[in-house]
C-alpha positions as CSV (number, residue, x, y, z in Angstrom):
1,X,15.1,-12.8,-14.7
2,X,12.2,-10.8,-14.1
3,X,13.6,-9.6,-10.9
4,X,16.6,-8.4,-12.8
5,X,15.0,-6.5,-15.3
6,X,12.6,-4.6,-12.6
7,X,16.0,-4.2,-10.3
8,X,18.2,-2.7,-13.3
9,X,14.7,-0.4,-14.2
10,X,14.7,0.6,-10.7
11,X,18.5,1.7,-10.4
12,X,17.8,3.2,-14.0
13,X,15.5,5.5,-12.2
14,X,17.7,6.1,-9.1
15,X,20.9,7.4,-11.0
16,X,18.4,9.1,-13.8
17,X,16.7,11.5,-10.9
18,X,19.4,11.6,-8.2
19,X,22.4,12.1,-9.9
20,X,23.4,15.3,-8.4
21,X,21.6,14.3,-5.0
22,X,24.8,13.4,-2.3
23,X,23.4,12.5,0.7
24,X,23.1,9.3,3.2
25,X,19.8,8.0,1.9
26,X,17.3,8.7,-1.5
27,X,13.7,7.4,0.0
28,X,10.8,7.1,-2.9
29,X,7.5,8.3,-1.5
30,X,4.1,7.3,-2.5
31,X,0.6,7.4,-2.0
32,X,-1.5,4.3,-0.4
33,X,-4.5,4.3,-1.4
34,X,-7.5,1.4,-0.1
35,X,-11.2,0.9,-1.7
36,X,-12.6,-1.8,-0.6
37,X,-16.6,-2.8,-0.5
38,X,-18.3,-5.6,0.8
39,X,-20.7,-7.0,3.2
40,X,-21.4,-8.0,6.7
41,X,-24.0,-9.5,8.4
42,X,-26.8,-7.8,8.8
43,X,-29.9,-8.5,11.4
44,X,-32.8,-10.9,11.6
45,X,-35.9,-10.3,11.5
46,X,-39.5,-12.4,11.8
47,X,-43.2,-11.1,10.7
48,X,-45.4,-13.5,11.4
49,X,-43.9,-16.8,9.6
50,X,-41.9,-15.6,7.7
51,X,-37.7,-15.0,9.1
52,X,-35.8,-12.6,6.9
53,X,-31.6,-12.5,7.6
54,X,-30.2,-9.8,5.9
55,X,-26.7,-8.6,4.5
56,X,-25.5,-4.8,5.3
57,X,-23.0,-3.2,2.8
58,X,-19.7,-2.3,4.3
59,X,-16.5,-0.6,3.1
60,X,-12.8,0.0,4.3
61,X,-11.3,3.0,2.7
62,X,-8.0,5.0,3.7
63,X,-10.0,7.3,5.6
64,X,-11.6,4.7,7.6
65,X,-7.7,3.0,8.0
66,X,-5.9,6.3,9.1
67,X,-8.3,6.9,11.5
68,X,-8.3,3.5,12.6
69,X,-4.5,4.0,13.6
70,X,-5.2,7.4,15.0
71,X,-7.4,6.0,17.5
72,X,-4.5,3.0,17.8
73,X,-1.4,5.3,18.4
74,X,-2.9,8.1,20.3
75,X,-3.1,10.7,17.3
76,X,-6.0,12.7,16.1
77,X,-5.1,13.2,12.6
78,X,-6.7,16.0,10.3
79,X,-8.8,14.8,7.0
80,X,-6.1,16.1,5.1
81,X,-3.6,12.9,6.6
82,X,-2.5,10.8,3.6
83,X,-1.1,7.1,4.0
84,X,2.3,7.2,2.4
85,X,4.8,4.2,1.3
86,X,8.5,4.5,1.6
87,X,10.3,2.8,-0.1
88,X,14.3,2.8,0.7
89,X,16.3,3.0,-2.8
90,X,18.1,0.9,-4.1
91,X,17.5,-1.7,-1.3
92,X,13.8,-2.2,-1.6
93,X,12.9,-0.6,2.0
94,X,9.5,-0.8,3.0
95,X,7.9,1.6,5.7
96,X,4.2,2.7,5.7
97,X,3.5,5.9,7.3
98,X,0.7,8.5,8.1
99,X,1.7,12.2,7.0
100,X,-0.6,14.6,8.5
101,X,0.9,18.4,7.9
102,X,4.6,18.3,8.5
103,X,3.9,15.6,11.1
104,X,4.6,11.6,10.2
105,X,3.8,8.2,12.0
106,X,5.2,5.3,11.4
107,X,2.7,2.5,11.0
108,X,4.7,0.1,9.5
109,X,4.3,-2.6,12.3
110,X,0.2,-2.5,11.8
111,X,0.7,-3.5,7.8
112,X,1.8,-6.5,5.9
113,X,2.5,-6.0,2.0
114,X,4.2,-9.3,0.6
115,X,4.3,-10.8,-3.0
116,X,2.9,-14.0,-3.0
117,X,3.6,-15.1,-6.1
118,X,6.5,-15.3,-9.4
119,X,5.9,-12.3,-11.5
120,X,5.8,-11.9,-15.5
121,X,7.1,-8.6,-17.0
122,X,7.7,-6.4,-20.0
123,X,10.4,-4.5,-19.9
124,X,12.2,-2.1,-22.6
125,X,15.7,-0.3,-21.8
126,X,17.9,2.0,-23.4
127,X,21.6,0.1,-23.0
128,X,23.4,3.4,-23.7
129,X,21.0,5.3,-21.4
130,X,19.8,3.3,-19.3
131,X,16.5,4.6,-19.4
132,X,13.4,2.0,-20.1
133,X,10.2,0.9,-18.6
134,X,8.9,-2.2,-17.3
135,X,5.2,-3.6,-16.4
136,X,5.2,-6.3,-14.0
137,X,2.3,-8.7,-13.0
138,X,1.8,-11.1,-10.0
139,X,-0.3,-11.6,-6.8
140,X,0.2,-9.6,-4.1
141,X,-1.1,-9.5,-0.8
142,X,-2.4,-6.5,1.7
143,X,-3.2,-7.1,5.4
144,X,-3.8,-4.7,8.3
145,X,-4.0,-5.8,11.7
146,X,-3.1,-5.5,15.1
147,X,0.3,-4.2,16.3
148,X,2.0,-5.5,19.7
149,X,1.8,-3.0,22.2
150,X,-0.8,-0.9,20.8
151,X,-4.6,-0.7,21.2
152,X,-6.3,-3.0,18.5
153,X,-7.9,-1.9,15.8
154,X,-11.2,-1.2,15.1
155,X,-11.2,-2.1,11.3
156,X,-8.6,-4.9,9.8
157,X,-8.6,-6.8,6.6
158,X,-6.4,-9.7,4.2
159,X,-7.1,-8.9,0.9
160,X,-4.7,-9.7,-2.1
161,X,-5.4,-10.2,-6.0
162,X,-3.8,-9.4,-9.1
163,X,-1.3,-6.3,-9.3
164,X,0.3,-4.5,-11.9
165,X,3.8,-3.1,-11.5
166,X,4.6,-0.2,-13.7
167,X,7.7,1.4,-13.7
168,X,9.0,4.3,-16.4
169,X,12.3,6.3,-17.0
170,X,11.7,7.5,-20.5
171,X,10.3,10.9,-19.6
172,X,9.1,12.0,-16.3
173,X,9.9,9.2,-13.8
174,X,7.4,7.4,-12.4
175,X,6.0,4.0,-10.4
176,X,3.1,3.0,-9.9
177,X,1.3,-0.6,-8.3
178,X,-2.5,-1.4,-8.9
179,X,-4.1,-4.4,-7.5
180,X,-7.9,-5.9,-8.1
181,X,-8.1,-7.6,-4.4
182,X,-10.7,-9.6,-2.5
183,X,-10.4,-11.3,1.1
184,X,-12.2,-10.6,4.6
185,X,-11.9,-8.6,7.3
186,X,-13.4,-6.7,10.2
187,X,-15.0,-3.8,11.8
188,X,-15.8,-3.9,15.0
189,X,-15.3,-7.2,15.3
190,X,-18.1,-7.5,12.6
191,X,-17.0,-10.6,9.6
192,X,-16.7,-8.5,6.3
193,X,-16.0,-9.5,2.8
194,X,-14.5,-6.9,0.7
195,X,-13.3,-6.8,-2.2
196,X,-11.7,-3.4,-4.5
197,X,-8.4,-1.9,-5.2
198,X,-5.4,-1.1,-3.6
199,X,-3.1,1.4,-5.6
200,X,0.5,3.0,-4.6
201,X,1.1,5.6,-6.5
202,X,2.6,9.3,-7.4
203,X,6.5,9.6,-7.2
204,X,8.5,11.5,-4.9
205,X,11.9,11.6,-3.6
206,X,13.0,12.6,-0.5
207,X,17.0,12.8,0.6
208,X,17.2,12.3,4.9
209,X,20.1,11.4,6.6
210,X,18.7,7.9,7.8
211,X,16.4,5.5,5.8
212,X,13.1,3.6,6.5
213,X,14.4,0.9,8.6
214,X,12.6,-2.5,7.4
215,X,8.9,-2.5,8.5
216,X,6.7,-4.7,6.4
């Protein structure tokens, strides 16, 4: 049922802001954002009798992820290169790519973003409108890792957590997905324990003539 509602929210949204749009495929494009802190293992050290081990802080951010895949896929993206979701509407689509000027790379292969749980929702909808808004909860999970064929990667993590799923129609459309996440990862092959927020956000649609094959 839950499914439903979020479904019947989403087309709500399609047909409220594509109406006069004919074209092959409507994509909704947003923002990926990762913050993520932990630690890693730091050194050891001994004065005399006494052996300290330490703990270093460490953090994964999209900054330190784009240019991860830069290195990866042979691209030296600017600072101004945002990680972008695509999502295919009304078929749910998934692609993740790196949008650096008028330039885009497909990373899709490199993520995994997978619900692993039921989800609970509020939802309100206009019947004679169709407009409404829903708020979805559940556990979701974020990975990054390797891709066959490519380089690997110099940072990767497998984070998930609690994430809220808010969709609205009433007034300006929007969407929006913010999860508290913890896991581990790695950089440099170094064990790191992260935890933070993941958030996909903003709303933009863009009409192309073919959509975001399948890619996580």
């Amino acid at each position: 049922m839950q499914k439903t509602v979020k479904v019947t929210v989403l087309a709500a949204l399609l047909a409220f802001t594509t109406a006069q749009i004919k074209a092959d495929q409507t994509n909704l494009v947003q923002e990926f954002n990762i913050q993520l802190t932990g630690v890693s293992q730091g050194a050891t050290s001994t004065t005399r009798n006494v052996t300290v081990t330490q703990v270093n802080a460490a953090r994964v951010d999209t900054r330190d992820v784009i240019n991860a895949l830069g290195a990866a896929t042979g691209n030296s993206f600017s600072r101004a290169a945002k990680l972008l979701v695509i999502t295919a509407l009304p078929q749910g689509w998934v692609s993740v790519v790196v949008q650096d000027g008028t330039t885009r790379v497909d990373v899709s292969w490199f993520f995994l973003l997978e619900q692993e749980s039921g989800q609970v929702s509020s939802s309100t909808v206009n019947l004679r409108t169709g407009r409404g808004s829903s708020t979805s909860y559940g556990i979701e999970r974020f990975a990054l890792s390797d891709a066959g064929g490519y380089p690997g990667l110099s940072v990767h993590f497998d984070v998930q957590g609690i994430a809220t799923d808010q969709t609205n129609t009433e007034n300006a459309p929007s969407r929006q997905v913010t999860a508290d996440v913890a896991g581990a990862g790695d950089r440099a092959g170094n064990l790191v324990i992260l935890q933070g927020t993941i958030r996909i956000h903003g709303f933009s649609l863009e009409v192309v003539a073919d959509g975001p094959a399948p890619g996580v």
